[in-house]
C-alpha positions as CSV (number, residue, x, y, z in Angstrom):
1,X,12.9,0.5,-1.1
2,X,9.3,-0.4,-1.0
3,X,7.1,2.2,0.7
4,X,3.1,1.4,2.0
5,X,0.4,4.2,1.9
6,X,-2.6,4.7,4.2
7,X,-5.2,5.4,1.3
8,X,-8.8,6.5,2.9
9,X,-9.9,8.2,-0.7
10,X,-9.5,11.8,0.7
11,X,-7.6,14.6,-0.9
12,X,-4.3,14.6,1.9
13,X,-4.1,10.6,1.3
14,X,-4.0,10.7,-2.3
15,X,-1.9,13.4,-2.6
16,X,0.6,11.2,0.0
17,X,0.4,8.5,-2.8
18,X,1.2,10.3,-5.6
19,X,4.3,11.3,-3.2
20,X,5.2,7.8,-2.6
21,X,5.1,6.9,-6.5
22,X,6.7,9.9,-7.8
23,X,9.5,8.9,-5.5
24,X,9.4,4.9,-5.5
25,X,7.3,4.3,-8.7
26,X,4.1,2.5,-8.7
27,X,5.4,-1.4,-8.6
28,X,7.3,-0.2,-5.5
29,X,4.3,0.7,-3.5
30,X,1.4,-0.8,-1.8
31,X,-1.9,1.5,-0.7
32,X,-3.7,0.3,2.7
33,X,-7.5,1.3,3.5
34,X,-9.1,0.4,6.1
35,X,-12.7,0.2,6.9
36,X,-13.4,1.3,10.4
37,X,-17.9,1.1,10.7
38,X,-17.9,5.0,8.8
39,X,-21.7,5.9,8.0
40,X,-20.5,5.7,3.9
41,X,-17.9,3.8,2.2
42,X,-17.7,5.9,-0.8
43,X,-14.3,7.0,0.7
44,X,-13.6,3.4,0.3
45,X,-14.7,3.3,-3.6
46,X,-12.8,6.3,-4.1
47,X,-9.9,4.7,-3.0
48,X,-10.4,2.0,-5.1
49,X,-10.3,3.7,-8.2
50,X,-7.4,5.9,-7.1
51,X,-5.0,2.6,-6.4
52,X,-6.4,1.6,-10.0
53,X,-5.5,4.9,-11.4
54,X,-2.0,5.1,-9.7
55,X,-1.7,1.1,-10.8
56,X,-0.8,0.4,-7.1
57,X,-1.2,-2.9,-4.7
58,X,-3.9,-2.0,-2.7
59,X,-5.2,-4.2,0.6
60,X,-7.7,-3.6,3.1
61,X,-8.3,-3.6,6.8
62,X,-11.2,-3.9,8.9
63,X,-11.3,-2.5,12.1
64,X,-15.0,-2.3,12.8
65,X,-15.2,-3.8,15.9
66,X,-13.0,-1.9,17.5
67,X,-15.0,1.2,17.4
68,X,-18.3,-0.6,18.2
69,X,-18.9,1.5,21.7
70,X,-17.8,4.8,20.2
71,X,-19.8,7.3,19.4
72,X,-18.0,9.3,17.4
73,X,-20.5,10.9,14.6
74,X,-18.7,9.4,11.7
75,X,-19.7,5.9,12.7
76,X,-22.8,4.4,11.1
77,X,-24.1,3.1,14.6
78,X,-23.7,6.3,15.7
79,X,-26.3,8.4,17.6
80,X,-24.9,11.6,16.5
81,X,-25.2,13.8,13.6
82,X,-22.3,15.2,11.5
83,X,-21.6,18.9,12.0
84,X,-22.4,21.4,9.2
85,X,-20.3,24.2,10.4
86,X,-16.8,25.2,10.7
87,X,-14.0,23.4,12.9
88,X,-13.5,27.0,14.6
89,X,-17.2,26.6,15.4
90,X,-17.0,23.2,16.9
91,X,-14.3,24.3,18.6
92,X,-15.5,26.9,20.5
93,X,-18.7,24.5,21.4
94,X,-16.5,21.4,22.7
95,X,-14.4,24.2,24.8
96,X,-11.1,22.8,22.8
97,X,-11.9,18.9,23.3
98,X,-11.9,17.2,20.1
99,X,-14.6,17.3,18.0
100,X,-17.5,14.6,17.2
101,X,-16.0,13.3,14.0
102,X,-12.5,13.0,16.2
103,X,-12.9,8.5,16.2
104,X,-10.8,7.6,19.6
105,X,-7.5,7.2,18.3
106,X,-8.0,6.2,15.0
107,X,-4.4,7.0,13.6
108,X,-2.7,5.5,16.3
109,X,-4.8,1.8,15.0
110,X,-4.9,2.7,11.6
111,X,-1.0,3.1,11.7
112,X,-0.4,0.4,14.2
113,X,-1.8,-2.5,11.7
114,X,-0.6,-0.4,8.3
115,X,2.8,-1.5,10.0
116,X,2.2,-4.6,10.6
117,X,1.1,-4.9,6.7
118,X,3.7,-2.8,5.6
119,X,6.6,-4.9,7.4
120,X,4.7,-8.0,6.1
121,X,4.7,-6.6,2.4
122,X,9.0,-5.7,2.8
123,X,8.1,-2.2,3.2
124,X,10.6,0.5,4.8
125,X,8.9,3.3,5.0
126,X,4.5,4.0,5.8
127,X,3.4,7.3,5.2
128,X,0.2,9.1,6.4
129,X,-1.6,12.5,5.4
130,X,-1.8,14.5,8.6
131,X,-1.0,17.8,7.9
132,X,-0.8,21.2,10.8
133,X,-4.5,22.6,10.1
134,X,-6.2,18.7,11.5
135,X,-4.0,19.2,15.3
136,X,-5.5,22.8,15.0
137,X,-7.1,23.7,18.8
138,X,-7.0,19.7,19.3
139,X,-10.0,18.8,17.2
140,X,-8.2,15.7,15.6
141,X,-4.8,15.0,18.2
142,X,-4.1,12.0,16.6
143,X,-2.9,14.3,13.7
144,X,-0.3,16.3,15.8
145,X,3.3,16.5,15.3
146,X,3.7,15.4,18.9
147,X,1.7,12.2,18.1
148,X,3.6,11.4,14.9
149,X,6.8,11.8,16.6
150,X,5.9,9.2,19.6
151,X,4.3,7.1,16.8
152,X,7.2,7.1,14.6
153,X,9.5,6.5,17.4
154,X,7.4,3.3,18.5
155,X,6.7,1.7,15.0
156,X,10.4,2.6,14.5
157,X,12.0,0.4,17.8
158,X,9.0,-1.9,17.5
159,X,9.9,-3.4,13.7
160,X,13.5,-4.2,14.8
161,X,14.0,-0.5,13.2
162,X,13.2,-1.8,10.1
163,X,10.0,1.0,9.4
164,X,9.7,4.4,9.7
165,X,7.2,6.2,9.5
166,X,6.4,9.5,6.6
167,X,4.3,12.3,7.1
168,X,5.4,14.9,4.4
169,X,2.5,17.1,5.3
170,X,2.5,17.3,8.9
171,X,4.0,21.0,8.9
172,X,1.7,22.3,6.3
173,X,-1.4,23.8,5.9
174,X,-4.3,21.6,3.6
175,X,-3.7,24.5,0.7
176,X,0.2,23.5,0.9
177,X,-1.2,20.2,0.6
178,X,-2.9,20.9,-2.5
179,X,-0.3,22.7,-3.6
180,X,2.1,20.3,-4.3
181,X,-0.9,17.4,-5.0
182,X,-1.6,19.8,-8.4
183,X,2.2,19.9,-9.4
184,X,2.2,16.1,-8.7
185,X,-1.1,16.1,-11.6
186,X,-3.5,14.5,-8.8
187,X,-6.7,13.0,-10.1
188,X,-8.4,15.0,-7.1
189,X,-11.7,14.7,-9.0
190,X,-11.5,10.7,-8.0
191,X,-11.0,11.1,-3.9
192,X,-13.9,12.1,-1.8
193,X,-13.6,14.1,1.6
194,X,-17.1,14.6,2.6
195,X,-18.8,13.3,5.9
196,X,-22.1,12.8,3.6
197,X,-21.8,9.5,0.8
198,X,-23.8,11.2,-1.3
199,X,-23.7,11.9,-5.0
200,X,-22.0,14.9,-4.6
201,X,-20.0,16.7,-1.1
202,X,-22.6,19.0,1.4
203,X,-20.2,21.5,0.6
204,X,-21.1,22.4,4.7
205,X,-19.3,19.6,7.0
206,X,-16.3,20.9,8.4
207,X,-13.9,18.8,6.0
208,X,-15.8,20.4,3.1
209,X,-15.3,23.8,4.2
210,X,-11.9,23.4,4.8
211,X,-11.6,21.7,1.0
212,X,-13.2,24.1,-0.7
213,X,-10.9,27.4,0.9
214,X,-7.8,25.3,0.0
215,X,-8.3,25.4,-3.0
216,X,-9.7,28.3,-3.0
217,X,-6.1,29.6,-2.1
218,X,-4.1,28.1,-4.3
219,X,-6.9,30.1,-7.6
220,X,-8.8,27.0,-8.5
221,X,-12.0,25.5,-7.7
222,X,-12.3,21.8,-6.0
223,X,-13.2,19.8,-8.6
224,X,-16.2,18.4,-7.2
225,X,-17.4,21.5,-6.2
226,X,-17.9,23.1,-9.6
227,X,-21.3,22.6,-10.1
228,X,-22.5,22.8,-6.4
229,X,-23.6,25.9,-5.0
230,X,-20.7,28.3,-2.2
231,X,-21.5,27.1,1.3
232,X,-23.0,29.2,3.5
């Protein structure tokens, strides 16, 4: 069995690699990233180093043009700024629509071509870090269990049933997540989750916050927060 990874260079990502190769070994799996216009590609770098460090395959995709009219506040062409404050926050400001870093179904492309990859590659199985706390009061729905069963089901008929589709997360919390990432030895000083590409994470954007309290949780601090100051 071959298995193919959607790698973006975040903690729930890597953490689904070091799944796939603790259960398929490294020379049986192939790491996909995909470049979709994101204001930074440090993300990108990250997962670079990551499919070095894991001694993975590792191709790329660029879907760019896709998202050319959105205006989604990751995007570099983007008129909006990224939020420094809780999702909860957001939340309550968007009335329970998703929020600005949501990019218009960006799982349901990013899993649609990883297929088509994976299938080309001989893989039987793609897997994908959603986990519960992203489908949390809708601000990411493309990270719902309801959307990865539909998925599943479609990338599932639609290979000739040949691929299916893994989300070993999508039930848990993102301290479960790194949980069972630090009993798997993840390098999570390598991946990156910030919205900013700079040096080091805001420690503010909502993906930071949420970083930093899961591992918080679990007794240890987030590697690549250790010299930066608490958020406020």
């Amino acid at each position: 069995m071959k298995a193919a990874v959607l790698l973006s260079g975040g903690l729930d990502s890597t953490t689904c690699l070091a799944e796939a190769v603790h259960e398929y070994g490294s020379e049986n799996v192939l790491a996909i990233s995909v470049f979709y216009g994101q204001k930074h590609i440090k993300e990108m770098d990250c997962s670079e180093k990551i499919a070095g460090y894991y001694n993975v395959r590792r191709i790329c995709i660029d879907l760019s043009d896709i998202f050319a009219q959105s205006n989604s506040s990751l995007l570099s062409h983007s008129t909006e700024d990224i939020p420094k404050e809780s999702y909860e926050r957001q939340l309550e400001k968007t009335g329970g629509e998703p929020v600005s870093t949501y990019v218009p179904f960006r799982n349901g492309l990013f899993l649609s071509s990883a297929a088509a990859a994976a299938l080309s590659w001989g893989c039987g199985e793609l897997y994908y870090g959603a986990h519960r706390d992203d489908s949390a009061g809708n601000a990411y729905p493309d990270c719902s269990e309801e959307f990865f069963d539909a998925m599943n089901r479609a990338v599932y008929e639609g290979s000739g049933r040949m691929l299916i589709l893994r989300a070993p997360f999508i039930k848990l919390t993102k301290a479960d997540v790194v949980r069972r990432g630090l009993a798997l030895g993840v390098p999570y000083e390598l991946t990156w989750s910030c919205y900013e590409g700079k040096e080091k994470p805001c420690g503010i954007c909502g993906t930071c916050r949420d970083r930093i309290a899961a591992f918080e949780k679990n007794g240890v601090t987030d590697p690549l927060m250790e010299q930066q100051e608490k958020p406020i």
